[in-house]
Structures are given as C-alpha cells and as structure tokens.
Predicted model as a PDB file, atoms N, CA, C, CB and O in Angstrom, pLDDT in the B-factor column:
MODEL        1                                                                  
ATOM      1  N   UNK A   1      11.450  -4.064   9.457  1.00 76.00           N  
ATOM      2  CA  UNK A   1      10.556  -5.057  10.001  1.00 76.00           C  
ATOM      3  C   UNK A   1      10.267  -6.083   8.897  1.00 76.00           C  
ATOM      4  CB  UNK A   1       9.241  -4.398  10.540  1.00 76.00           C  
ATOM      5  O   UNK A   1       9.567  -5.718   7.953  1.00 76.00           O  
ATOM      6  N   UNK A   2      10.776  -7.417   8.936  1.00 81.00           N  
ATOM      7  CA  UNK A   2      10.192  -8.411   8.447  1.00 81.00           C  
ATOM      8  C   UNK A   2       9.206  -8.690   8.608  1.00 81.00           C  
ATOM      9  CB  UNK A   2      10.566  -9.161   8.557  1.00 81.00           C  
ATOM     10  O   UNK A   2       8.772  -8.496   9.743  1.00 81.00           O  
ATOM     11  N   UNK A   3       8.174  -9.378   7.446  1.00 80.00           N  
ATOM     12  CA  UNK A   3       6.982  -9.582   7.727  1.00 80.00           C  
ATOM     13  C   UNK A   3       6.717 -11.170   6.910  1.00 80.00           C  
ATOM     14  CB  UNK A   3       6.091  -8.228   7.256  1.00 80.00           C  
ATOM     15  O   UNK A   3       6.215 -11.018   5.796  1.00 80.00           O  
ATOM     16  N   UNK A   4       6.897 -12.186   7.179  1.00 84.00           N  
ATOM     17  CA  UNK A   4       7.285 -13.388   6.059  1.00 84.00           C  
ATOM     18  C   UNK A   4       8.433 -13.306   5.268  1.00 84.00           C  
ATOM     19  CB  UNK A   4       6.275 -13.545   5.029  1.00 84.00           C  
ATOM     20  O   UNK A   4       9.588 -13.355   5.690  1.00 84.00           O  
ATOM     21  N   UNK A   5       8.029 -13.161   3.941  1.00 86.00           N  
ATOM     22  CA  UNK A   5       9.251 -12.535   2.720  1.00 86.00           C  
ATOM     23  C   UNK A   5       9.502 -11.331   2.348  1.00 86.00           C  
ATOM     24  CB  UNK A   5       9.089 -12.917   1.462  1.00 86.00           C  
ATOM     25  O   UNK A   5      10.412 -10.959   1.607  1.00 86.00           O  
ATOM     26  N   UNK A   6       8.258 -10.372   3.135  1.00 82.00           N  
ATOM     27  CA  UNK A   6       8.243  -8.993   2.772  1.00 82.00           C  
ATOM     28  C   UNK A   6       9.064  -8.072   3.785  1.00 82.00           C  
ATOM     29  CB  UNK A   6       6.781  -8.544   2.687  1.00 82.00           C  
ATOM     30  O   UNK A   6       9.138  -8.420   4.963  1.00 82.00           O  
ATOM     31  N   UNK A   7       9.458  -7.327   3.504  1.00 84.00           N  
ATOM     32  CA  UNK A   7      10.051  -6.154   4.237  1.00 84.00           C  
ATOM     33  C   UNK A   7       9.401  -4.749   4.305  1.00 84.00           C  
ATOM     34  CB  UNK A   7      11.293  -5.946   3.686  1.00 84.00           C  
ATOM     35  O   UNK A   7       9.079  -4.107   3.306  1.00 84.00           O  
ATOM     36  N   UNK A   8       9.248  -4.353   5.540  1.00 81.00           N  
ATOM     37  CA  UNK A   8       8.162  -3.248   6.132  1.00 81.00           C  
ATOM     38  C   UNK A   8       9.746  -1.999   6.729  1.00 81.00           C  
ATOM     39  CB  UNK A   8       6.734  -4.219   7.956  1.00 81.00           C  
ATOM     40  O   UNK A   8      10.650  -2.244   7.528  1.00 81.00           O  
ATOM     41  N   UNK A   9       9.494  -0.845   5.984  1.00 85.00           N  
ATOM     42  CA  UNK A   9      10.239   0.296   6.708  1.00 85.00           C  
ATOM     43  C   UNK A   9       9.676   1.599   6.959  1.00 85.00           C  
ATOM     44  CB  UNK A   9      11.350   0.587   6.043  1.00 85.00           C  
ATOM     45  O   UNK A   9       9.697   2.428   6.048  1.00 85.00           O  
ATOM     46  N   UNK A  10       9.178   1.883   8.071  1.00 84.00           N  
ATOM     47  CA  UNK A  10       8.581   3.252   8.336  1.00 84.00           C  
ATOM     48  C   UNK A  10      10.112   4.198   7.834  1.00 84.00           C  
ATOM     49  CB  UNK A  10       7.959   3.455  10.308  1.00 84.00           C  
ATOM     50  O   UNK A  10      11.132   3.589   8.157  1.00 84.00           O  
ATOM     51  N   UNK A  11      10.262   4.984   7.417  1.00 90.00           N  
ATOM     52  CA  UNK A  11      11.008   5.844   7.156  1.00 90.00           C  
ATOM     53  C   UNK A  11      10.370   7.840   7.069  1.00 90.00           C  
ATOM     54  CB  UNK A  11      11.515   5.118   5.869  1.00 90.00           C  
ATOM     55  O   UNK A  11       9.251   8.318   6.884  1.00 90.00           O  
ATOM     56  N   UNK A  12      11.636   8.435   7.291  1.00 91.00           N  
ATOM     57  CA  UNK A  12      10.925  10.214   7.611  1.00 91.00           C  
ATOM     58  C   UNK A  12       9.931  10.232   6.339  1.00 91.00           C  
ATOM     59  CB  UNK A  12      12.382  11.928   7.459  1.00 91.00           C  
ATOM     60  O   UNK A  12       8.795  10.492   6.735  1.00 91.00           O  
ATOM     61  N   UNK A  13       9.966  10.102   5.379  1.00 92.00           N  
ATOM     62  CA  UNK A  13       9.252  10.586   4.136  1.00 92.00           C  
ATOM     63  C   UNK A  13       7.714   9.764   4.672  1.00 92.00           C  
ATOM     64  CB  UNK A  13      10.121   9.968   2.365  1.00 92.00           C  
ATOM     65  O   UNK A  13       6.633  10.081   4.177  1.00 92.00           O  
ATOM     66  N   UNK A  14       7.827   8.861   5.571  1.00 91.00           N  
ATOM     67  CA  UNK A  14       6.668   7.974   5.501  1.00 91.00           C  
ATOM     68  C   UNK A  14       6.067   8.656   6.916  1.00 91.00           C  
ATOM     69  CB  UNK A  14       7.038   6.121   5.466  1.00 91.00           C  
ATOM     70  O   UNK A  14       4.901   8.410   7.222  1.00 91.00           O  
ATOM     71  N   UNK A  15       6.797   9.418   7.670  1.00 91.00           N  
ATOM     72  CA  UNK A  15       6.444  10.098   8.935  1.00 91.00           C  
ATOM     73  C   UNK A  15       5.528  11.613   8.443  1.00 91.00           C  
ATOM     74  CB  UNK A  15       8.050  10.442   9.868  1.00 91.00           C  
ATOM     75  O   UNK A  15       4.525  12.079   8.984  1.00 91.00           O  
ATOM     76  N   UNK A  16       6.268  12.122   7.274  1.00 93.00           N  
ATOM     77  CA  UNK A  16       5.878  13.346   7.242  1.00 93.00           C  
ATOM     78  C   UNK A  16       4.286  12.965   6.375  1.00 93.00           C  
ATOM     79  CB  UNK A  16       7.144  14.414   6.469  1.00 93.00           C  
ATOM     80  O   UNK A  16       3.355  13.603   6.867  1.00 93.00           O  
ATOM     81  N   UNK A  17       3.960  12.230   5.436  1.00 92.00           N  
ATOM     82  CA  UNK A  17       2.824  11.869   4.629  1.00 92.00           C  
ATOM     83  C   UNK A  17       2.000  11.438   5.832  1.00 92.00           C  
ATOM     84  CB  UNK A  17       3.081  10.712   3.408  1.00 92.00           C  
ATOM     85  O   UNK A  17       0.824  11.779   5.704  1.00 92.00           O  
ATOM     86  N   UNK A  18       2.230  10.871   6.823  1.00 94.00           N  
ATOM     87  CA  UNK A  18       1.051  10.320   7.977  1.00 94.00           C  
ATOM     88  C   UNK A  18       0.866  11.906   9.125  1.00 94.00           C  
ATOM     89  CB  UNK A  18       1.917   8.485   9.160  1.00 94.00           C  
ATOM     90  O   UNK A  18      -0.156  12.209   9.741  1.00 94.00           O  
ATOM     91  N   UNK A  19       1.718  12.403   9.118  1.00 95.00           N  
ATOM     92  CA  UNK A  19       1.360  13.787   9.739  1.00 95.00           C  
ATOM     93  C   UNK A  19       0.679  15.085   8.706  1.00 95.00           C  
ATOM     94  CB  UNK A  19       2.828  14.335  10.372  1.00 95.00           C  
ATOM     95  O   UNK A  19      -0.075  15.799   9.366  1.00 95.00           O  
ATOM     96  N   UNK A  20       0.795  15.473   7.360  1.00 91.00           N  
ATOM     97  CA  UNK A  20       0.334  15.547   6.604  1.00 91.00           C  
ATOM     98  C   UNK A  20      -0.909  15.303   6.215  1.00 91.00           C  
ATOM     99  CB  UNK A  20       0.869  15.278   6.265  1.00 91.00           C  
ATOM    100  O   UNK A  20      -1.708  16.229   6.351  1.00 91.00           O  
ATOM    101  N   UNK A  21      -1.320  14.211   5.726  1.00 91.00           N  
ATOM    102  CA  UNK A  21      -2.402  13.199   6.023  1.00 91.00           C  
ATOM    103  C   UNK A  21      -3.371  13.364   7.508  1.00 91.00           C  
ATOM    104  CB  UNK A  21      -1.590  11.766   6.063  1.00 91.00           C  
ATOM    105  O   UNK A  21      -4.585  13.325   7.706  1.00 91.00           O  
ATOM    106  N   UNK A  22      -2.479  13.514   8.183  1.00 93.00           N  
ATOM    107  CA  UNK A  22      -3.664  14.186   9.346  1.00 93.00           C  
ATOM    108  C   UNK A  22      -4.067  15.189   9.658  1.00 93.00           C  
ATOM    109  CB  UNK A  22      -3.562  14.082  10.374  1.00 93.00           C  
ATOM    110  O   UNK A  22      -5.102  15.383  10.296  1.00 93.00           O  
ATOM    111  N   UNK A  23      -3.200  16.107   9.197  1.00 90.00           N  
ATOM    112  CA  UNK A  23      -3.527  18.097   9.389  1.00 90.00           C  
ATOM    113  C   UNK A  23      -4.104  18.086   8.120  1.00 90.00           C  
ATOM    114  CB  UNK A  23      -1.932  19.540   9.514  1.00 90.00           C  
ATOM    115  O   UNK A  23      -3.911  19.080   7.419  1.00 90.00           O  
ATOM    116  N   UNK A  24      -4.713  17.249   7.720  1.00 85.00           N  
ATOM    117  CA  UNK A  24      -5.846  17.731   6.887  1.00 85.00           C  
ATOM    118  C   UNK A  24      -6.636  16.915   7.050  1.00 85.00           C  
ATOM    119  CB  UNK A  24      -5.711  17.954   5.564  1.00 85.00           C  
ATOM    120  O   UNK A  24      -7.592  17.612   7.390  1.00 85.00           O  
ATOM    121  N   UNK A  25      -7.053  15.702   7.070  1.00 86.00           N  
ATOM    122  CA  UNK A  25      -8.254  15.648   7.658  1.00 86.00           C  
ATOM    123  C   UNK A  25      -8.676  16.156   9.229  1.00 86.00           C  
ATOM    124  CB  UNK A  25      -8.484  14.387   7.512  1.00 86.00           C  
ATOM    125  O   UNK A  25      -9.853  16.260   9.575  1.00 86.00           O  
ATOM    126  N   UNK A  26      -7.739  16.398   9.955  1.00 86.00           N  
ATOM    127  CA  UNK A  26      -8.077  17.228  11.108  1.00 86.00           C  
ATOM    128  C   UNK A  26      -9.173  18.903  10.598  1.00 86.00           C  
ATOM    129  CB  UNK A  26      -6.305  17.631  11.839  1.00 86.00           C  
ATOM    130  O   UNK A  26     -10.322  19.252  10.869  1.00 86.00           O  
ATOM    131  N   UNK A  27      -8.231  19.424   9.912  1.00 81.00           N  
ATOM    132  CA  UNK A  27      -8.970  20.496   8.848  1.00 81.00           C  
ATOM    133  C   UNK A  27     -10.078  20.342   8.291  1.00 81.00           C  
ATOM    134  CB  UNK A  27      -8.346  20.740   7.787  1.00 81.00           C  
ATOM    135  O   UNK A  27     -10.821  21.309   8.461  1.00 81.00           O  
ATOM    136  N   UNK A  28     -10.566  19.395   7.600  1.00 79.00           N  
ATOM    137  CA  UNK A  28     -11.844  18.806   6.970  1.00 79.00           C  
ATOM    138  C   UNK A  28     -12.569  18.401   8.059  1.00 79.00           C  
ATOM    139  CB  UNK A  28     -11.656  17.614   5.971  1.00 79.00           C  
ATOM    140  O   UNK A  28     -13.660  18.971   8.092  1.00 79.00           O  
ATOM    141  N   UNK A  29     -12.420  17.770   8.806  1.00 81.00           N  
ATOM    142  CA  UNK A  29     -13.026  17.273  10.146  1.00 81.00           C  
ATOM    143  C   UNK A  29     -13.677  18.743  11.195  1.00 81.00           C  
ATOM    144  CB  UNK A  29     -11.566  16.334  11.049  1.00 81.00           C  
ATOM    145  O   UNK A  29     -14.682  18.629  11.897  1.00 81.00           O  
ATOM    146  N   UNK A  30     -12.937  19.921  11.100  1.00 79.00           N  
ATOM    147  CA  UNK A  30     -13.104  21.287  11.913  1.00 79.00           C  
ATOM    148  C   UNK A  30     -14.068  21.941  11.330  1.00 79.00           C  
ATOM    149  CB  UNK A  30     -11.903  22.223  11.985  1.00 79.00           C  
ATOM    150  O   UNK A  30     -14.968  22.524  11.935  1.00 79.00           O  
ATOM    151  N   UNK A  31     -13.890  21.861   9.657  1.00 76.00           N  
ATOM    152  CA  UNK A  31     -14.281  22.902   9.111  1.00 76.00           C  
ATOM    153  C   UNK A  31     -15.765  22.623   8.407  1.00 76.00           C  
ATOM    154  CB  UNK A  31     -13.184  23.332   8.219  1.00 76.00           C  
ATOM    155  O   UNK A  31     -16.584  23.489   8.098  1.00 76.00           O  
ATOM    156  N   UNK A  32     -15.873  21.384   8.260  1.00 73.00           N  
ATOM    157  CA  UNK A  32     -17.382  20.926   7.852  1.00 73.00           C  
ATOM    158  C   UNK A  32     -18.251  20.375   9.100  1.00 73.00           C  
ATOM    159  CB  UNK A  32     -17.306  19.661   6.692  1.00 73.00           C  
ATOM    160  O   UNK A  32     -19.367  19.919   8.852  1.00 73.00           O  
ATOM    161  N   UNK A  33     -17.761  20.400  10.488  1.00 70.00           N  
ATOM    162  CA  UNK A  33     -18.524  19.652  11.509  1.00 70.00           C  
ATOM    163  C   UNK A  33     -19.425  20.881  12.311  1.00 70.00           C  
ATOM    164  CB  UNK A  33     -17.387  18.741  12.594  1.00 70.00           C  
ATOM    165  O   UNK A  33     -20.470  20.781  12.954  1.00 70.00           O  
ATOM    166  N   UNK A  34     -18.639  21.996  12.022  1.00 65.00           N  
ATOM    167  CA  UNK A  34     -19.686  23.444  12.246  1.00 65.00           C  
ATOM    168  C   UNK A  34     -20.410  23.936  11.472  1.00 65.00           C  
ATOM    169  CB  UNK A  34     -19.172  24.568  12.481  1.00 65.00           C  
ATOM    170  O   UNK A  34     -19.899  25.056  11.437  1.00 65.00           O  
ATOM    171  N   UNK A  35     -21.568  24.000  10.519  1.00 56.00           N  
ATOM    172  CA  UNK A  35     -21.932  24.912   9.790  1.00 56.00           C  
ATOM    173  C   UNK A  35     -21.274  24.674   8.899  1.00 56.00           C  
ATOM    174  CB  UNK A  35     -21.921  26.027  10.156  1.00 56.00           C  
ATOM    175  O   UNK A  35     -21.010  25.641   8.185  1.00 56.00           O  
ATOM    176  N   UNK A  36     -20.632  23.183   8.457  1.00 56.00           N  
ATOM    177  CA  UNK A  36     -20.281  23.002   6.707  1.00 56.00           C  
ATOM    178  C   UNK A  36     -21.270  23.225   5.260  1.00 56.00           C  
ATOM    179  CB  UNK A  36     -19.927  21.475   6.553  1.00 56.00           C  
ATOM    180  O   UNK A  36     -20.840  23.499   4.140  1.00 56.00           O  
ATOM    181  N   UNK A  37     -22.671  23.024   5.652  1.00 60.00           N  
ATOM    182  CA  UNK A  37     -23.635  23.156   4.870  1.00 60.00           C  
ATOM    183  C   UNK A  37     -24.276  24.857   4.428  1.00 60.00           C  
ATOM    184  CB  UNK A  37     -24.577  22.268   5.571  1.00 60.00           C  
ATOM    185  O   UNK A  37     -25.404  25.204   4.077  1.00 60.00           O  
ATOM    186  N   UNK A  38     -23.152  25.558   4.608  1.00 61.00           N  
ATOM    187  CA  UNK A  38     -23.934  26.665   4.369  1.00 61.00           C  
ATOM    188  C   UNK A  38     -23.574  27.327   3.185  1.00 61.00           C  
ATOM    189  CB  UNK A  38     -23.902  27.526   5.408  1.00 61.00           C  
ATOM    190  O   UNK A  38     -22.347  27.418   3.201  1.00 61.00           O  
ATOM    191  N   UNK A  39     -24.234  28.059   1.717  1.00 61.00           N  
ATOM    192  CA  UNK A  39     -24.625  28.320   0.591  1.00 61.00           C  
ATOM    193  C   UNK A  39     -23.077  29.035   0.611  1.00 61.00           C  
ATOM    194  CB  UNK A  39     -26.156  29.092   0.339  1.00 61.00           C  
ATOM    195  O   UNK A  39     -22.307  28.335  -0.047  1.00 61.00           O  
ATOM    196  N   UNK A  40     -22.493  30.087   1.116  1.00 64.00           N  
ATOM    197  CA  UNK A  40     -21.494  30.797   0.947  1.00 64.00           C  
ATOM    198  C   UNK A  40     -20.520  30.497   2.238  1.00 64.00           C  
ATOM    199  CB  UNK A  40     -21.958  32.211   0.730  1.00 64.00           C  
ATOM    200  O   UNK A  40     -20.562  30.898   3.401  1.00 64.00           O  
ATOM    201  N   UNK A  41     -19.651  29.646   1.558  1.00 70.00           N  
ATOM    202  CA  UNK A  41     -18.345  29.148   2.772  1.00 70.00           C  
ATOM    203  C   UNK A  41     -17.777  30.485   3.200  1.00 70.00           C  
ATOM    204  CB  UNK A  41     -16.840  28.067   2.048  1.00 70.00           C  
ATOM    205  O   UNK A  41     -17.575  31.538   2.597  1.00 70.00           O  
ATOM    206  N   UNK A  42     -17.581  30.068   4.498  1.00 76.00           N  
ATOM    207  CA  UNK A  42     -15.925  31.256   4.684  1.00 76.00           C  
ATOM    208  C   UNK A  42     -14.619  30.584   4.163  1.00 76.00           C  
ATOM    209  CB  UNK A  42     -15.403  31.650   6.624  1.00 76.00           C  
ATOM    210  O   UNK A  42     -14.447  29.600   3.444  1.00 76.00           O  
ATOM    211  N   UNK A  43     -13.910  31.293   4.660  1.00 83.00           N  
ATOM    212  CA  UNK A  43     -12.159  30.994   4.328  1.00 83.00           C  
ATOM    213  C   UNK A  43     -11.805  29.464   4.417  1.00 83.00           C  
ATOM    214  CB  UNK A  43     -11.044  31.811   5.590  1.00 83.00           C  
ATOM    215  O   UNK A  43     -11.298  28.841   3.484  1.00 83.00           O  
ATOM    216  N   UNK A  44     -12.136  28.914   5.673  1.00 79.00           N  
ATOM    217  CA  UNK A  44     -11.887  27.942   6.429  1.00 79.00           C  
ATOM    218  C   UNK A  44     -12.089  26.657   5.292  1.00 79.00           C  
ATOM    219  CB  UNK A  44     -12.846  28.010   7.774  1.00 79.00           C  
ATOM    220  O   UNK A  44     -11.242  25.986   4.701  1.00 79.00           O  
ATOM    221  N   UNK A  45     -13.492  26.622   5.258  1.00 80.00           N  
ATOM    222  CA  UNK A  45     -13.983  25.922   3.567  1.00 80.00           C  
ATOM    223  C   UNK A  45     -13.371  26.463   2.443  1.00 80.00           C  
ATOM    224  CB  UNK A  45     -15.584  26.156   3.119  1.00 80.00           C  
ATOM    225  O   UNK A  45     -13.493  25.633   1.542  1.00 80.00           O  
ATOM    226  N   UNK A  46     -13.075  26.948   2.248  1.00 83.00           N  
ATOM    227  CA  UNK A  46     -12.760  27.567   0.730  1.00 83.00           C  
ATOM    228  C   UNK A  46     -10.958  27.247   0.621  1.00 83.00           C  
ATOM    229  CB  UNK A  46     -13.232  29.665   0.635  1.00 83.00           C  
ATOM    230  O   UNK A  46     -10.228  27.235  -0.371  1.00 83.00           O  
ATOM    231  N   UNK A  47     -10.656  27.015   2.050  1.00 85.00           N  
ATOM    232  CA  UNK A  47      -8.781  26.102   1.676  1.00 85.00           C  
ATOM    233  C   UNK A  47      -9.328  24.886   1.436  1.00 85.00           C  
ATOM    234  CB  UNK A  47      -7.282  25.859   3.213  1.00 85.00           C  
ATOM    235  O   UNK A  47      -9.248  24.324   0.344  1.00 85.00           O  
ATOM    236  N   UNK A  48     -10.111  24.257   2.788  1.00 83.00           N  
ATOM    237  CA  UNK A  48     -10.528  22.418   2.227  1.00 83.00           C  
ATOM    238  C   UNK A  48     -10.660  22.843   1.049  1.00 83.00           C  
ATOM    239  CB  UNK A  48     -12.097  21.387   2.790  1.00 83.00           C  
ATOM    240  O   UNK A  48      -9.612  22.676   0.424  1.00 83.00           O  
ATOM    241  N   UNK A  49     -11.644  23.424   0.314  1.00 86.00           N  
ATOM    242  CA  UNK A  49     -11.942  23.581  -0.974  1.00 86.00           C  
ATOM    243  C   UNK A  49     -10.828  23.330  -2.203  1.00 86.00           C  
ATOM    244  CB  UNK A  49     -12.413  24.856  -0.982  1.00 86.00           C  
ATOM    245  O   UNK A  49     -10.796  22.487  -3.100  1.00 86.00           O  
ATOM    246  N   UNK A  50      -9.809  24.578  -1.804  1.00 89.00           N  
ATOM    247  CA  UNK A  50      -8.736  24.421  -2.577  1.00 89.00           C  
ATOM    248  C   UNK A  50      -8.106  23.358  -2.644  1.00 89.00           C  
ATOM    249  CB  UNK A  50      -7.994  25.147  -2.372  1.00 89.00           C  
ATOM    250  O   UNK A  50      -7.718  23.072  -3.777  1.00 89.00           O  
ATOM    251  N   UNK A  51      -7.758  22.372  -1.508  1.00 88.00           N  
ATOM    252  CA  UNK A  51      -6.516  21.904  -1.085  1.00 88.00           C  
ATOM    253  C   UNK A  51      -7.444  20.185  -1.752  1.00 88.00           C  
ATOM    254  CB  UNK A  51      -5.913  22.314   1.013  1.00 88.00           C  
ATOM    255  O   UNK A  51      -6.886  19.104  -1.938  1.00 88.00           O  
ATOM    256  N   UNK A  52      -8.772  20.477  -1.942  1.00 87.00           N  
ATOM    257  CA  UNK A  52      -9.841  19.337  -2.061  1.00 87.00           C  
ATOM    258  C   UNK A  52      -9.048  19.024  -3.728  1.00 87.00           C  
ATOM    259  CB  UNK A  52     -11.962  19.952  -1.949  1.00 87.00           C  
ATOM    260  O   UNK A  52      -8.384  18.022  -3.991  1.00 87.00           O  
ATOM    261  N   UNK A  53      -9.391  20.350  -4.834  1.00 91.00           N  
ATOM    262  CA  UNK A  53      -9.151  20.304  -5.830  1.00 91.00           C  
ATOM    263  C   UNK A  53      -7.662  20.410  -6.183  1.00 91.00           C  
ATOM    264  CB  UNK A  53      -9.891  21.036  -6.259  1.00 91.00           C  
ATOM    265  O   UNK A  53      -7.514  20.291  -7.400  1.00 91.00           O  
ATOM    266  N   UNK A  54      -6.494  20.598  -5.512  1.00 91.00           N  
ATOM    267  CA  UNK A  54      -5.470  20.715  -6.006  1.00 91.00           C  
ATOM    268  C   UNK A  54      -5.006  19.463  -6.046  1.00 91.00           C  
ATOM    269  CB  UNK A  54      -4.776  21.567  -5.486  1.00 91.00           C  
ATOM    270  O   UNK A  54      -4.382  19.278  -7.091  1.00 91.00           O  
ATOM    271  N   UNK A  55      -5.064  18.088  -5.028  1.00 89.00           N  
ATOM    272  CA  UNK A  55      -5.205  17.146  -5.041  1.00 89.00           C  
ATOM    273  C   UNK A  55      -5.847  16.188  -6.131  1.00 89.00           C  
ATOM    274  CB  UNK A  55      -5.529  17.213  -4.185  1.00 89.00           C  
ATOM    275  O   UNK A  55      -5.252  15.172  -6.490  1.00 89.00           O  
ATOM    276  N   UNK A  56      -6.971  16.517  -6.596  1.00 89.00           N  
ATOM    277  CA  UNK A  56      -7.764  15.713  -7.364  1.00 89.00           C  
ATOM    278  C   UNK A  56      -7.305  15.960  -8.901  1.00 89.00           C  
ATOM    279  CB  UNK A  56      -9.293  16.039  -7.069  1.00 89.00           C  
ATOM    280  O   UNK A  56      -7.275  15.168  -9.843  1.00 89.00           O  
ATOM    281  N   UNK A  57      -6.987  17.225  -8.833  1.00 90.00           N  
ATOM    282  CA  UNK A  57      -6.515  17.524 -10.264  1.00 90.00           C  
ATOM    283  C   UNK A  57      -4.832  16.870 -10.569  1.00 90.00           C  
ATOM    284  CB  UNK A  57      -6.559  19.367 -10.439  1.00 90.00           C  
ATOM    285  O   UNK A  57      -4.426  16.282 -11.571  1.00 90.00           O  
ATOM    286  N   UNK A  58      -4.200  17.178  -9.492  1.00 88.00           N  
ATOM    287  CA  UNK A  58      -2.870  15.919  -9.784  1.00 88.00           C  
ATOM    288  C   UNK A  58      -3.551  14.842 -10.054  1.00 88.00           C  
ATOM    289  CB  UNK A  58      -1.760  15.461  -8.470  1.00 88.00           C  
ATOM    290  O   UNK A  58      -3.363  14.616 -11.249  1.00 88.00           O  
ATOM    291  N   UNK A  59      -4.386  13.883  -9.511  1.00 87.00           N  
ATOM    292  CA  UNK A  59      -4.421  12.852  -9.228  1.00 87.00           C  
ATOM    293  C   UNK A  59      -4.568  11.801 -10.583  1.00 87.00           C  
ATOM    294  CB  UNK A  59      -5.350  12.886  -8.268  1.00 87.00           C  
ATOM    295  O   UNK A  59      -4.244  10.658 -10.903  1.00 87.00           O  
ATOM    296  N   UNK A  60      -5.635  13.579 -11.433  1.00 87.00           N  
ATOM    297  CA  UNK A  60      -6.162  12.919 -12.842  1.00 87.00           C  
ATOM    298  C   UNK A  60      -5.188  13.134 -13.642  1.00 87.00           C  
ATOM    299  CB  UNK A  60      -7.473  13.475 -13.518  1.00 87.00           C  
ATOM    300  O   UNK A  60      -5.171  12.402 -14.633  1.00 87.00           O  
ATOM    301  N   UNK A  61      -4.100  14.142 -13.516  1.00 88.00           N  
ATOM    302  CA  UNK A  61      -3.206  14.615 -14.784  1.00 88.00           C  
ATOM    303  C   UNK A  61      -2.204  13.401 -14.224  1.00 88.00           C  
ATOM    304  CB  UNK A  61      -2.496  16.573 -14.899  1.00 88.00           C  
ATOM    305  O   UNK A  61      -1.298  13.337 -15.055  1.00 88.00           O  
ATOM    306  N   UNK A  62      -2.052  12.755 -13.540  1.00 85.00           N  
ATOM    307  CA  UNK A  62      -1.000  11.678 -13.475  1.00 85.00           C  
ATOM    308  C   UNK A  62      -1.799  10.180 -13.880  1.00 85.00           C  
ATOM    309  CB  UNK A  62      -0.281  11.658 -11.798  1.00 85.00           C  
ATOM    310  O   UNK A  62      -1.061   9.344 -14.400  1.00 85.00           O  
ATOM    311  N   UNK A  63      -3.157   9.814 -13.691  1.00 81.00           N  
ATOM    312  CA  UNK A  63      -3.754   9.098 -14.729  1.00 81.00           C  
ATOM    313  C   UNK A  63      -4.069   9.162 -15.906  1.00 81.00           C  
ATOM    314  CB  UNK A  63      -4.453   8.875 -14.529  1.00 81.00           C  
ATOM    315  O   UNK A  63      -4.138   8.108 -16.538  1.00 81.00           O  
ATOM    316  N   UNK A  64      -4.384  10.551 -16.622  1.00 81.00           N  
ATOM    317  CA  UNK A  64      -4.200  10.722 -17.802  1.00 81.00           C  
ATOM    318  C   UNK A  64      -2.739  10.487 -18.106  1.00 81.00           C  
ATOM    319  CB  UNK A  64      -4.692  11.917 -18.136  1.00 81.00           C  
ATOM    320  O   UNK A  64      -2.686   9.754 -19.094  1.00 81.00           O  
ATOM    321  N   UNK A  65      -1.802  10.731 -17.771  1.00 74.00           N  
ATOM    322  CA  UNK A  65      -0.400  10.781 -18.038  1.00 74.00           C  
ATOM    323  C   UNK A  65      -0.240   9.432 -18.277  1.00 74.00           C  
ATOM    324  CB  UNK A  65       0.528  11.369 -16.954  1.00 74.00           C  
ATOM    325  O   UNK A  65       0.054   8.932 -19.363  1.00 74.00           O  
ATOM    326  N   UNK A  66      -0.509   8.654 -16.879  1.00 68.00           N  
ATOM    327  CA  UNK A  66       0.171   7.002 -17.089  1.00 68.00           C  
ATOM    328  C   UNK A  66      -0.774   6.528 -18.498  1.00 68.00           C  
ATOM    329  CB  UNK A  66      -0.230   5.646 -15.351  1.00 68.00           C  
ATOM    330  O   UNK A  66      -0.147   5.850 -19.311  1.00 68.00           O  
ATOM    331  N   UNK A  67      -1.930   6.775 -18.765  1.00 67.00           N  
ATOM    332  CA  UNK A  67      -2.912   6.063 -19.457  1.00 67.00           C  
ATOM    333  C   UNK A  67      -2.366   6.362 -21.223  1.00 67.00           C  
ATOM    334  CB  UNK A  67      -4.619   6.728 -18.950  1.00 67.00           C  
ATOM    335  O   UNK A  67      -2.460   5.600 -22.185  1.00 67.00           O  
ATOM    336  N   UNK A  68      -1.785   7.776 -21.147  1.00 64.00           N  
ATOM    337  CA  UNK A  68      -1.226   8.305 -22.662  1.00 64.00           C  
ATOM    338  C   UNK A  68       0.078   7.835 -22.725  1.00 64.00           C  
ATOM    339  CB  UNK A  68      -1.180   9.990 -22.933  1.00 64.00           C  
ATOM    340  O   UNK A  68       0.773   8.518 -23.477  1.00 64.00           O  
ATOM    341  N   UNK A  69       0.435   7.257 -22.397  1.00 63.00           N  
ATOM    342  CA  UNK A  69       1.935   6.696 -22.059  1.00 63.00           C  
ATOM    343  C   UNK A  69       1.620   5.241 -22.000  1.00 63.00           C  
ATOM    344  CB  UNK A  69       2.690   7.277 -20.523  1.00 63.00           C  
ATOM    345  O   UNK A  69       2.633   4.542 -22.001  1.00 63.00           O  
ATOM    346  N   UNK A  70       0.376   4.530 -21.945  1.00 63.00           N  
ATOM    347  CA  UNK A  70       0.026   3.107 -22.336  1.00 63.00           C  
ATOM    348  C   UNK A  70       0.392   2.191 -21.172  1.00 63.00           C  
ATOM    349  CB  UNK A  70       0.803   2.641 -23.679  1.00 63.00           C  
ATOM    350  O   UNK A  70       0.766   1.040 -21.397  1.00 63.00           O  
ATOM    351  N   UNK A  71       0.303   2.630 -20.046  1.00 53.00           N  
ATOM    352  CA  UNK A  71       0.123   2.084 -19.035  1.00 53.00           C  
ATOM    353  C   UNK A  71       1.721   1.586 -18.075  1.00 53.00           C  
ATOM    354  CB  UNK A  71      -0.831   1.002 -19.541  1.00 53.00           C  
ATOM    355  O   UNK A  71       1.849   0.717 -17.212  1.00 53.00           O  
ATOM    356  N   UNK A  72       2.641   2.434 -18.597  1.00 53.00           N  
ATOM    357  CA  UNK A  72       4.139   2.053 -18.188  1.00 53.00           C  
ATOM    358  C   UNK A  72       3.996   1.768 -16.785  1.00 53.00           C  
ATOM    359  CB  UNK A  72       5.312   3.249 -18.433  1.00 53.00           C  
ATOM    360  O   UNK A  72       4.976   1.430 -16.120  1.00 53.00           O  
TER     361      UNK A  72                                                      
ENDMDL                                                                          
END                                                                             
C-alpha cells in the first residue's frame, strides 16, 4: 500500500504481533476486571504479572544496551 512516498506492508510477522498483542491485553483486561485489587493474586495475575515483567525487563536491557553502545 502506497501512502504518498511511503510504503505500508501488513505482512505474517505483522499479523502474528497484532494477535499477540491482543491475547494479552485480552488477559490483562479478564484478569484485573474481577477482583484485580486483591492483597494475594491467584495464578491468573501472577502470569499478567510475569509476562508484565518479562517484557519490561527486555525493554530496559535493550536501552541500556543501545545507550552503552552510544546510541547506534
């Protein structure tokens, strides 16, 4: 898809990140809209949980990375 000078391509890798991307906030959306506020999560919270921090911790070791590497 042209868009002016730019070029737009949905492609599979770009199918699977938007389905991806939604089975988890579908998940986050299930699991905190019942009884998310309570002192000792079950299971249900405790994957968001995981899946919260496994994310965030890439997110920083690849900004620390680009930032020690001087901004390549």
């Amino acid at each position: 898809m042209k868009i002016g000078d730019l070029y737009f391509s949905f492609t599979n890798p770009s199918l699977f990140m938007l389905l991806t991307l939604s089975l988890i906030l579908l998940l986050v959306h299930f699991v905190t809209k019942n009884g998310g506020g309570t002192s000792v999560p079950n299971a249900w919270q405790s994957l968001v949980e995981l899946i919260y921090d496994f994310v965030l911790n890439n997110a920083n070791r690849a900004h620390r990375a680009h930032v020690w590497m001087g901004g390549l």
